[in-house]
mmCIF file of the C-alpha atoms, coordinates in Angstrom:
data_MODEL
# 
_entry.id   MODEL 
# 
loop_
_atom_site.group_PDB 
_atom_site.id 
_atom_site.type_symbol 
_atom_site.label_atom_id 
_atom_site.label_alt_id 
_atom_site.label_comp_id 
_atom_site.label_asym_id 
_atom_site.label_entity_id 
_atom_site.label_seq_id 
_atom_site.pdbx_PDB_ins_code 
_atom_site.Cartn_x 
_atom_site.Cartn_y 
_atom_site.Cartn_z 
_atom_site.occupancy 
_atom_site.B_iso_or_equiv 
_atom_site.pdbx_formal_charge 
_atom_site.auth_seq_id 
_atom_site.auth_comp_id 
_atom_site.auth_asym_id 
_atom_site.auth_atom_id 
_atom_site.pdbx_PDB_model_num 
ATOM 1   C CA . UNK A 1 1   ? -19.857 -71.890 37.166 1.00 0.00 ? 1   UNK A CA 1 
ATOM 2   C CA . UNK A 1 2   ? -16.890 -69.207 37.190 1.00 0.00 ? 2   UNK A CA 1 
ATOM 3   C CA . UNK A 1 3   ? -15.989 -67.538 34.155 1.00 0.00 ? 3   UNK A CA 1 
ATOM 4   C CA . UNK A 1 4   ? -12.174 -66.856 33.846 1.00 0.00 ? 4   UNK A CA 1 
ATOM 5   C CA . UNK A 1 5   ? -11.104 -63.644 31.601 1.00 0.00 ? 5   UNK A CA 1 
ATOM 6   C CA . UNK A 1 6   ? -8.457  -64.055 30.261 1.00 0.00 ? 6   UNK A CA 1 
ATOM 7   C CA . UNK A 1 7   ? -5.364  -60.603 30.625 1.00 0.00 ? 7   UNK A CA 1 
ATOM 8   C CA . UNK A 1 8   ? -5.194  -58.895 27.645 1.00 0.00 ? 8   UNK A CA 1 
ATOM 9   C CA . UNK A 1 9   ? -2.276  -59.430 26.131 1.00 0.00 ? 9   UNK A CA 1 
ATOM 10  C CA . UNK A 1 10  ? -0.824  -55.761 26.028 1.00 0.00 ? 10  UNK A CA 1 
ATOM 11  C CA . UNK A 1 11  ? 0.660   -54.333 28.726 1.00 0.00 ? 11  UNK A CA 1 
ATOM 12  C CA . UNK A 1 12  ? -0.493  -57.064 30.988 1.00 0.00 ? 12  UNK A CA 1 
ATOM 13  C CA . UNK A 1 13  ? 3.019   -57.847 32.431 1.00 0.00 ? 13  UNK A CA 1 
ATOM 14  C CA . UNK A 1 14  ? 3.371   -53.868 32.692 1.00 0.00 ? 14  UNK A CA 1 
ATOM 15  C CA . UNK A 1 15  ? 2.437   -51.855 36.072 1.00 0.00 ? 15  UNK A CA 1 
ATOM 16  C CA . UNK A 1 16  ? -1.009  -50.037 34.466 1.00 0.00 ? 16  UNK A CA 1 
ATOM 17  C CA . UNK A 1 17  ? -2.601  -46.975 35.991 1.00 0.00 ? 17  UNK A CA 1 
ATOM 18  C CA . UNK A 1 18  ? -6.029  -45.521 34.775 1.00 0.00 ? 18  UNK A CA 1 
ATOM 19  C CA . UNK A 1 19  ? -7.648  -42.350 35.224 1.00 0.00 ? 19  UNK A CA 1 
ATOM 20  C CA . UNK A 1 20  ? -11.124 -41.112 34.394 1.00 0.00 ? 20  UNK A CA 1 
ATOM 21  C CA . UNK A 1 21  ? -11.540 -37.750 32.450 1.00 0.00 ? 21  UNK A CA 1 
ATOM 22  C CA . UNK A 1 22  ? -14.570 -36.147 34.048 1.00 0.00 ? 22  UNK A CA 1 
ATOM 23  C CA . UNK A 1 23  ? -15.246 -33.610 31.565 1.00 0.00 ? 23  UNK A CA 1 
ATOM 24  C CA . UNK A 1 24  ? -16.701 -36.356 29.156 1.00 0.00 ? 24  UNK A CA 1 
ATOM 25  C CA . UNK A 1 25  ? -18.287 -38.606 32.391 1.00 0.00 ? 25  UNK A CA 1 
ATOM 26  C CA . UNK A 1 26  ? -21.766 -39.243 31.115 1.00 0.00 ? 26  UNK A CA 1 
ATOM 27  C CA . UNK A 1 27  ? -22.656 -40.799 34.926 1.00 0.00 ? 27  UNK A CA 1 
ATOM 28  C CA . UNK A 1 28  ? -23.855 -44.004 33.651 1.00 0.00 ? 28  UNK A CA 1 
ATOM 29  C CA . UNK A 1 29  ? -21.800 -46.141 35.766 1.00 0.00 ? 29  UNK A CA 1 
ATOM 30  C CA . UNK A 1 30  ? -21.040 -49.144 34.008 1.00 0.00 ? 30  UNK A CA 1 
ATOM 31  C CA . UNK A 1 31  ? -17.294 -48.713 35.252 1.00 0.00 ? 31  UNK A CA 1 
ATOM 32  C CA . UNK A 1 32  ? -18.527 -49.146 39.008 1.00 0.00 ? 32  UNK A CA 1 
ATOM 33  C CA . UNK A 1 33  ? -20.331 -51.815 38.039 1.00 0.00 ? 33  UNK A CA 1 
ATOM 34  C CA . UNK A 1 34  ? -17.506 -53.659 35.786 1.00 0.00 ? 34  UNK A CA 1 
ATOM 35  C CA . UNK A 1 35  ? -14.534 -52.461 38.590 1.00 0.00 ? 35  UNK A CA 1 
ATOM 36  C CA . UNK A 1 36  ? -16.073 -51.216 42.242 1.00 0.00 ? 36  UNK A CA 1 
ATOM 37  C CA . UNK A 1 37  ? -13.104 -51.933 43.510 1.00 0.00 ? 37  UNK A CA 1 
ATOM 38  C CA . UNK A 1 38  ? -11.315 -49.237 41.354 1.00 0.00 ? 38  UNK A CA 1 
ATOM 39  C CA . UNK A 1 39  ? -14.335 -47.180 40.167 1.00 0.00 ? 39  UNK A CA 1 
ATOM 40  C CA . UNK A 1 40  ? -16.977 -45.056 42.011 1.00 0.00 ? 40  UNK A CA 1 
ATOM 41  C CA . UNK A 1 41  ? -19.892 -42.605 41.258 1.00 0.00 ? 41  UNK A CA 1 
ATOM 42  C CA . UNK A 1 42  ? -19.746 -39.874 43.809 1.00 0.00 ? 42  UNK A CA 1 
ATOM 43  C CA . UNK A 1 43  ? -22.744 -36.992 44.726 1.00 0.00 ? 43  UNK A CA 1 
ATOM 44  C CA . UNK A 1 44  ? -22.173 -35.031 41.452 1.00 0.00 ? 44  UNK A CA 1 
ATOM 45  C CA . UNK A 1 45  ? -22.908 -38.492 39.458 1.00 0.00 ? 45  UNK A CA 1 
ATOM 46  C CA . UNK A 1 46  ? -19.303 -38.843 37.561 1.00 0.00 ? 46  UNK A CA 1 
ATOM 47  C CA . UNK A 1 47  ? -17.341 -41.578 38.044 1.00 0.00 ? 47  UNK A CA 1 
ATOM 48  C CA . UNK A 1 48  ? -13.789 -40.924 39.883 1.00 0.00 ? 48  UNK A CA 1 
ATOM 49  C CA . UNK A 1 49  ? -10.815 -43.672 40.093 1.00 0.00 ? 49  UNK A CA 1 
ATOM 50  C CA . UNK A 1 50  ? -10.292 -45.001 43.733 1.00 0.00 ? 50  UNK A CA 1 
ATOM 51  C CA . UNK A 1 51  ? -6.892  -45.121 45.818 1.00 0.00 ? 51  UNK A CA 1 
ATOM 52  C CA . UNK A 1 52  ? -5.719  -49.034 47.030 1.00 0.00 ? 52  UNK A CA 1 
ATOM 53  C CA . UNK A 1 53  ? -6.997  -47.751 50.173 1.00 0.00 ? 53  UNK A CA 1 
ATOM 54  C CA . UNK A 1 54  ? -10.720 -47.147 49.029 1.00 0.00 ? 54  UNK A CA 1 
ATOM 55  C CA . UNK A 1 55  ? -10.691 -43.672 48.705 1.00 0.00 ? 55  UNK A CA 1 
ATOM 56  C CA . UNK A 1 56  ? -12.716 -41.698 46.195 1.00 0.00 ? 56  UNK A CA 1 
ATOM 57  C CA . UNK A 1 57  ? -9.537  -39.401 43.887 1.00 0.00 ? 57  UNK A CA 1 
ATOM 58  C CA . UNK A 1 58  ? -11.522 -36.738 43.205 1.00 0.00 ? 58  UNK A CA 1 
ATOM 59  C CA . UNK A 1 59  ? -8.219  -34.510 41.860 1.00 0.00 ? 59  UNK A CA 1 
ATOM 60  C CA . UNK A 1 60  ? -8.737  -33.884 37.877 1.00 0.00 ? 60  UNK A CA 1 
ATOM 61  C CA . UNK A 1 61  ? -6.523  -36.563 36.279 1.00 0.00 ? 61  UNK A CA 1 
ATOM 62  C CA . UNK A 1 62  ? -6.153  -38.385 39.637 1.00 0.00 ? 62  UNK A CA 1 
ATOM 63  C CA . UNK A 1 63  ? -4.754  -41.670 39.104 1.00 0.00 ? 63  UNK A CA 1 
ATOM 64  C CA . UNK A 1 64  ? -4.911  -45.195 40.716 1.00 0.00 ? 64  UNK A CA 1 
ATOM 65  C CA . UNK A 1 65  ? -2.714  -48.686 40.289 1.00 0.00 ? 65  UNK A CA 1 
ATOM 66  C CA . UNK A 1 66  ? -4.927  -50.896 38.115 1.00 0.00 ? 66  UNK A CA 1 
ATOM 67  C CA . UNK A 1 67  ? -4.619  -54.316 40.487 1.00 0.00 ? 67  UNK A CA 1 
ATOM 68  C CA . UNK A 1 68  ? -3.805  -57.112 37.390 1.00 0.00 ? 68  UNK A CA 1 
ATOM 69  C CA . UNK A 1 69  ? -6.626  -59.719 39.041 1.00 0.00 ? 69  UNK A CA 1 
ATOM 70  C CA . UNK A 1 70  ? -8.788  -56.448 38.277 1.00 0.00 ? 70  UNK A CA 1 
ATOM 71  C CA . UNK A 1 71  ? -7.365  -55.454 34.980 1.00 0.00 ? 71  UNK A CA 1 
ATOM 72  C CA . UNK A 1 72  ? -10.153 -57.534 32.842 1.00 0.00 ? 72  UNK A CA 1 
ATOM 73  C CA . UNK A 1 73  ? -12.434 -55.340 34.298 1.00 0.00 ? 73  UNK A CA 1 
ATOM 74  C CA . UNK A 1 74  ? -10.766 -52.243 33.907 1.00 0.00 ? 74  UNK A CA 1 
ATOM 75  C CA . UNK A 1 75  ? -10.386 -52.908 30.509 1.00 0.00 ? 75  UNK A CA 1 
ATOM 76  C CA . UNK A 1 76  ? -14.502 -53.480 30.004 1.00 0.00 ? 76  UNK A CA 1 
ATOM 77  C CA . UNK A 1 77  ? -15.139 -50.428 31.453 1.00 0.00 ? 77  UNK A CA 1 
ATOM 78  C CA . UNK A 1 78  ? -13.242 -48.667 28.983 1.00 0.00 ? 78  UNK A CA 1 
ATOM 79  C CA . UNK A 1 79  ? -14.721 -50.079 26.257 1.00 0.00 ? 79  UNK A CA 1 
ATOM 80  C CA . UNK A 1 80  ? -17.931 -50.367 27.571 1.00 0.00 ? 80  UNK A CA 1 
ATOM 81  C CA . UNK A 1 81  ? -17.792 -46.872 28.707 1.00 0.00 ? 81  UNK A CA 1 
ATOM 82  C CA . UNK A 1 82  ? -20.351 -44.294 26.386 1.00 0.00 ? 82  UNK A CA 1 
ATOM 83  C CA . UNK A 1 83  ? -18.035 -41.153 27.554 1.00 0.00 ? 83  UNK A CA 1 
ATOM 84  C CA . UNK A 1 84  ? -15.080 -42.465 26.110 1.00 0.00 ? 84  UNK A CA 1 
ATOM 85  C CA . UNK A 1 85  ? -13.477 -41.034 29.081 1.00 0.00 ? 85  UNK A CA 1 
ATOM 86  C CA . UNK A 1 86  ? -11.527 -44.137 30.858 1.00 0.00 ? 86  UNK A CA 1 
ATOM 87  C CA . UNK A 1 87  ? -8.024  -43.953 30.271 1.00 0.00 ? 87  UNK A CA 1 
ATOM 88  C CA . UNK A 1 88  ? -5.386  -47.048 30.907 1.00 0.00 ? 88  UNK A CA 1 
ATOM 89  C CA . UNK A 1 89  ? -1.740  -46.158 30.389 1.00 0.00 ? 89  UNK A CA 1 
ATOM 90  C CA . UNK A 1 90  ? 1.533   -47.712 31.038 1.00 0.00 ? 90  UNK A CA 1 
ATOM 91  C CA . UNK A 1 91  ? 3.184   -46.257 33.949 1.00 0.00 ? 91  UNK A CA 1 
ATOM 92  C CA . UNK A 1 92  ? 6.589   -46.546 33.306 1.00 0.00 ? 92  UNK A CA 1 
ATOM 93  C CA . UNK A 1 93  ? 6.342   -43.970 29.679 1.00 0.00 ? 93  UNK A CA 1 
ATOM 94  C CA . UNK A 1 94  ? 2.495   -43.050 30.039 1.00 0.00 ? 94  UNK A CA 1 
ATOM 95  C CA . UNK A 1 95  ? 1.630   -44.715 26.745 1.00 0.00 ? 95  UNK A CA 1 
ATOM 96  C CA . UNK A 1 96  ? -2.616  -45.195 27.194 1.00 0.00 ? 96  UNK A CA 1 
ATOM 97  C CA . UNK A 1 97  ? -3.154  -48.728 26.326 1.00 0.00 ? 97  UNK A CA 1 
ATOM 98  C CA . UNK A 1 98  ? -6.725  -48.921 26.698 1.00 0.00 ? 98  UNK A CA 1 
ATOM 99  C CA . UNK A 1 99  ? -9.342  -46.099 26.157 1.00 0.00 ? 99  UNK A CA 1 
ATOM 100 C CA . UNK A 1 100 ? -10.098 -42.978 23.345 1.00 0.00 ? 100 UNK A CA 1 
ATOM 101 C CA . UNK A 1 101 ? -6.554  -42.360 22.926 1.00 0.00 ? 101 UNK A CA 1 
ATOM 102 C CA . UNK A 1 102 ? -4.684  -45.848 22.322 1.00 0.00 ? 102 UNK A CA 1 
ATOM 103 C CA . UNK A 1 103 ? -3.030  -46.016 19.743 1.00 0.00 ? 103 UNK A CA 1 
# 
């Protein structure tokens, strides 16, 4: 049996980018776990955002598309997440959606 999320209803018609603020990583990993498609642990054992093309963004604020099939997920992992450090924002005016700082 398949269990269908269903979008959140804010921003979910809106291109959505996310970011991961490393400073306040705590390493647990529940965001690759929720989203390995768009979230990975690397050697130092944070968590960094991932390009379309499956490479680790290891830039400080380094963003990455969130993919809407994948945005469910995202989402989790920012709530889920005990850093409080994933960040979902709108791209078009960089309003954070999701995460410590939505408003």
């Amino acid at each position: 049996m398949t269990v269908q999320h269903e979008a959140p209803a804010k921003g979910a018609e809106e291109a959505l980018e996310v970011w991961i603020d490393q400073d306040l990583c705590t390493g647990d990993g529940i965001c690759a776990q929720y989203a390995p498609e768009v979230f990975e642990l690397d050697i130092d054992g944070l968590a960094y955002v991932k390009s379309a093309d499956d490479e680790l963004l290891q830039d400080a604020g380094a963003t990455t598309p969130v993919p809407l099939p994948l945005l469910q997920d995202v989402v989790d992992s920012a709530k889920e997440c005990p850093g409080d450090c994933i960040h979902v924002r709108r791209v078009a005016d960089g309003v954070e959606v999701y995460g410590p700082d939505a408003g």
